[in-house]
Each structure stands twice: as structure tokens, then as C-alpha cells.
N, C-alpha and C positions, 0 to 999 in steps of 0.2 A: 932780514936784519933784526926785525924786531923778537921776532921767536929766541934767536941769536939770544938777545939781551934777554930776554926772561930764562932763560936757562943759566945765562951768568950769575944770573941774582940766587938763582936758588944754589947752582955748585957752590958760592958764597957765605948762603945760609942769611939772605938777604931775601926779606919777603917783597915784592914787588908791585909796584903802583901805576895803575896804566890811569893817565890824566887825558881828559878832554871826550869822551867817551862820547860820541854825539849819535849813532846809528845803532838799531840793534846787531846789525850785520858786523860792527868792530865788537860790540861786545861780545858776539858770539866766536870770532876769532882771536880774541884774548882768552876768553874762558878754556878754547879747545887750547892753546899755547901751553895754559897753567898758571896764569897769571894770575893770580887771587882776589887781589883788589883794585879798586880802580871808582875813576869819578869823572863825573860829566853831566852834562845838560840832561842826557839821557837820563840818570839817572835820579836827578833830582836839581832843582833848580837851586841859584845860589840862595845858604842859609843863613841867620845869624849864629853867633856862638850858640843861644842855648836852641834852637832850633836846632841844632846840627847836634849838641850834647841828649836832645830827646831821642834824634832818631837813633840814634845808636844805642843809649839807654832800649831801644824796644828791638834790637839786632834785627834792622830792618837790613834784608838780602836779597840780591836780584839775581836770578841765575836762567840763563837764556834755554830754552827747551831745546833737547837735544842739544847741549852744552855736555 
């Protein structure tokens, strides 16, 4: 179901967000979906505004190996 929904998003021309992201094991089956973005524990613990406005200022990306 969920590949499902990341495929609607993009026939749409809707970029897609996968939330909750806690294992690399989910990250690595959203990535292989196509999912683009996505947020979670996994990724980085909860931030305040300008903490979260840095890390993005530095295009910080996680991409699972063999993703």
C-alpha cells in the first residue's frame, strides 16, 4: 500500500514525505519506493526552528547504501 501511495504522489507531481522513519531497514525501503524525503528519529532527533533551518542551510542527506 505504501509504494501504492508514493507512486500516487509522484503521477500527481507531488513530492512525497515519509514521517516517522525509525530503522534503517524503513529507510532503505522508502528510498528503493522513490520516496524522496522523509523524517524520523532515525534521522535526526527533534530540532528547534533554527537548528533545523541549519541543517538544511548545510543540505544535510542521508541515503541508505545500496538504496
Amino acid at each position: 500500500m505504501l509504494k501504492s501511495l508514493v507512486r500516487l504522489g509522484h503521477t500527481l507531481g507531488i513530492q512525497v514525505v515519509a514521517q516517522g522513519i525509525e530503522t534503517p531497514e524503513q529507510l532503505t525501503a522508502l528510498c528503493r519506493m522513490g520516496c524522496e524525503l522523509g523524517q524520523g528519529t532515525l534521522l535526526s532527533r527533534p530540532l528547534n526552528p533554527e537548528q533545523a533551518l541549519s541543517l538544511a542551510e548545510q543540505g544535510c542527506w542521508v541515503t541508505p547504501a545500496g538504496a
